[in-house]
C-alpha positions in Angstrom: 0.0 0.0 0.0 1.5 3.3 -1.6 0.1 5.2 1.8 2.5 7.7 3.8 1.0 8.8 6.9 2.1 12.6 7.0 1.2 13.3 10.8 4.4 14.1 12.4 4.4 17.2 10.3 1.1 18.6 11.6 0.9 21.0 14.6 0.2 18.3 17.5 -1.9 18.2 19.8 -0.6 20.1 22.9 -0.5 22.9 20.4 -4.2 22.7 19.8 -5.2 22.3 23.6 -2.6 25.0 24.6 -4.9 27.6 22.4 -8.1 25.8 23.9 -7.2 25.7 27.1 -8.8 22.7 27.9 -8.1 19.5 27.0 -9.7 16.8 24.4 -11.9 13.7 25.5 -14.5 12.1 23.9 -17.5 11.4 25.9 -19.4 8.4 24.7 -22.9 8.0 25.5 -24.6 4.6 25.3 -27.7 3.3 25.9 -31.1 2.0 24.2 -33.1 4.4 22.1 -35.1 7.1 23.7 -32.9 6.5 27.3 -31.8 10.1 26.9 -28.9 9.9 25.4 -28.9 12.5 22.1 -31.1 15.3 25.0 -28.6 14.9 27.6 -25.2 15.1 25.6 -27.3 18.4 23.9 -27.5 19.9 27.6 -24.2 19.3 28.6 -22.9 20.9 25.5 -24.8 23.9 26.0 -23.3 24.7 29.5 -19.9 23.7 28.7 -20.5 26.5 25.6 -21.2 29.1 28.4 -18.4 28.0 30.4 -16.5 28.8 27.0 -15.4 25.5 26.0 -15.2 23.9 22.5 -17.5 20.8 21.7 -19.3 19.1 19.3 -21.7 16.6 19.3 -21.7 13.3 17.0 -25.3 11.9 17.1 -25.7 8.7 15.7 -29.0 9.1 14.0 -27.4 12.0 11.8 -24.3 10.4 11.2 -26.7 7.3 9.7 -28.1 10.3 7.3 -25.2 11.1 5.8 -21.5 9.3 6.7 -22.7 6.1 7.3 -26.0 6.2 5.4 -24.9 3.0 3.4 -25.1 1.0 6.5 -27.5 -0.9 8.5 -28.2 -2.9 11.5 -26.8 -6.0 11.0 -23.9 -7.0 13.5 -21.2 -6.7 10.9 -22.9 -3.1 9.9 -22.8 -1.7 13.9 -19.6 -2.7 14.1 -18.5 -1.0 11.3 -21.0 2.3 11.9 -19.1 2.3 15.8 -15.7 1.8 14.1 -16.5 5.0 11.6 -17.7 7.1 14.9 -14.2 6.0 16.6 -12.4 7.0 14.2 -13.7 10.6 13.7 -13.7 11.2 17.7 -10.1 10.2 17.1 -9.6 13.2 14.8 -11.8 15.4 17.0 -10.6 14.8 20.3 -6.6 15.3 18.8 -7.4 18.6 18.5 -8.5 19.5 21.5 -12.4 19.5 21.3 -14.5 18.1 23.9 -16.5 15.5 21.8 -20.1 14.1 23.1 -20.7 10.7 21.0 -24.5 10.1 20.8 -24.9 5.8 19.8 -26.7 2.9 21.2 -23.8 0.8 21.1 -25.6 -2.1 22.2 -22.6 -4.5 22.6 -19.6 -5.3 24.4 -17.7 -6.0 21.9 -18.7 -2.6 19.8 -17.8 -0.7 23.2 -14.5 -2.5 23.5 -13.5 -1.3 20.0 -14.5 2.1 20.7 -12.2 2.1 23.7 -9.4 0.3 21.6 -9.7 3.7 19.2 -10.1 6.4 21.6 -8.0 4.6 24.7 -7.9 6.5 27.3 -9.7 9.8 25.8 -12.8 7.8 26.0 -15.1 8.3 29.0 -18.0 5.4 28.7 -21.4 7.0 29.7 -24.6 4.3 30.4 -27.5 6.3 30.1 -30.1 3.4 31.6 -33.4 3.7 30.9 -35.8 0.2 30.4 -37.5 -0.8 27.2 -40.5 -0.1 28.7 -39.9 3.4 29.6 -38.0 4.1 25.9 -41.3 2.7 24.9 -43.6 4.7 27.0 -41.5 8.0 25.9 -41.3 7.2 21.8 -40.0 10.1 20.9 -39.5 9.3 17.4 -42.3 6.5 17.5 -39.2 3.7 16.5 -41.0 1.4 19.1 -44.5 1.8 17.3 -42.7 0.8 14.2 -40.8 -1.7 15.6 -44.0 -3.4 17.2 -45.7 -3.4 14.0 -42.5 -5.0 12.7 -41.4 -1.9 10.2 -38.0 -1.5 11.5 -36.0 -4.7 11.5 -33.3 -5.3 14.2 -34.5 -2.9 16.1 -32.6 -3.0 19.7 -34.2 -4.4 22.9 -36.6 -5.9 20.5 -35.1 -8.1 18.2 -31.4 -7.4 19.1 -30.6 -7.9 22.9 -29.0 -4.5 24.3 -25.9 -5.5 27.0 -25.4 -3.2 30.0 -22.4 -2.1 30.5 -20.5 -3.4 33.6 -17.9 -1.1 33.8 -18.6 2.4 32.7 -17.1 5.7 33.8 -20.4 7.2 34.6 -23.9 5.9 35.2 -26.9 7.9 34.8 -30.6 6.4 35.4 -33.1 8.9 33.1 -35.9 7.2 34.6 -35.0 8.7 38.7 -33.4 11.7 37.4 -34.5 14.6 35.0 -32.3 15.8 32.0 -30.6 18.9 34.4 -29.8 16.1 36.6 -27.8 14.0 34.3 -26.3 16.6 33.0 -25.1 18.7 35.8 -23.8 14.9 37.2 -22.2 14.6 33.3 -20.7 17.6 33.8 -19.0 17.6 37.5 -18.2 13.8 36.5 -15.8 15.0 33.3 -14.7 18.3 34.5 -11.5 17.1 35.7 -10.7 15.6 32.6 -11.3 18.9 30.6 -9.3 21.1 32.9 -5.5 21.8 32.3 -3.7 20.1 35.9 -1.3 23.4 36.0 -1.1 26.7 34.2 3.3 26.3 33.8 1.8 23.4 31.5 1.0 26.6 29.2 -2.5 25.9 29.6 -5.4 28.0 31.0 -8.5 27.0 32.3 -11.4 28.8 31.5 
């Protein structure tokens, strides 16, 4: 493969944090559809804007309208839709930006590859809410569908979704409202965001 990797050239990374002043993460939210996930990665971004931070938020839904609108939901398509997402955090989160991932991730295994991309930037968020409350809520009436069998492979239906065992942060959106979770999302990821000293070059906001 004629391919020659050019990225020792670029400005690195400390150079984009430095003018941030803040450092990059990628904070992955995961959970079954309707638990919250897309509305409570949307608050947090909007305080962390005020604060004067830099974010951006990569919902799966609107990735699957455009980057990875040729894919599905069969296992081999997740895996390859998570492996996509990875690698544009990746990009995202070398230069500095705080980046919110909003994606079902339904499996270990998808989780596990996310973490093998992102490492130690990734901080794993379970946003637990049950079927039957997703169902209750509907927001985008994908359980109505999926009950009158319109959308194949639809998760906690027809694809089993595994809880995460060992995530960074837990958040239940059926005990606690949407400020909640994302006041805990914020206090919870704060220390990862925030430059340890200012001789580092680096200034907190």
């Amino acid at each position: 493969m004629n391919i020659y990797p050019e990225f020792h050239r670029f400005l690195q990374r400390e150079d984009k944090e430095s003018l941030l002043g803040q450092r990059g993460i990628v904070v992955w939210l995961c959970g079954l559809s309707g638990s919250g996930k897309s509305t409570i990665a949307n608050a947090a971004e909007r305080i962390l804007h005020q604060q004067g931070r830099f974010t951006t938020i990569l919902d799966g839904d609107n990735l699957r309208s455009g980057l990875n609108a040729n894919l599905g939901f069969t296992d081999e398509d997740r895996l390859e839709n998570i492996r996509r997402i990875s690698e544009i955090s990746k990009i995202f989160v070398s230069q500095g930006i705080i980046t919110f991932v909003s994606a079902i991730t339904p499996r270990g295994e998808l989780r596990a590859l996310a973490r093998e991309r992102l490492g130690n930037d990734l901080f794993e968020v379970y946003i637990k809410a049950s079927f039957e409350a997703c169902e209750q809520r509907d927001v985008k009436g994908l359980y109505a569908k999926a009950a009158r069998g319109e959308v194949p492979n639809f998760t906690g239906k027809d694809h089993s979704f595994e809880p995460p065992s060992q995530s960074d942060l837990f958040l239940d959106t059926e005990t606690s409202s949407v400020e909640e979770c994302a006041l805990s999302l914020i206090a919870a990821i704060e220390r990862r965001i925030t430059p340890a000293s200012p001789s580092t070059g680096l200034q907190a906001h």
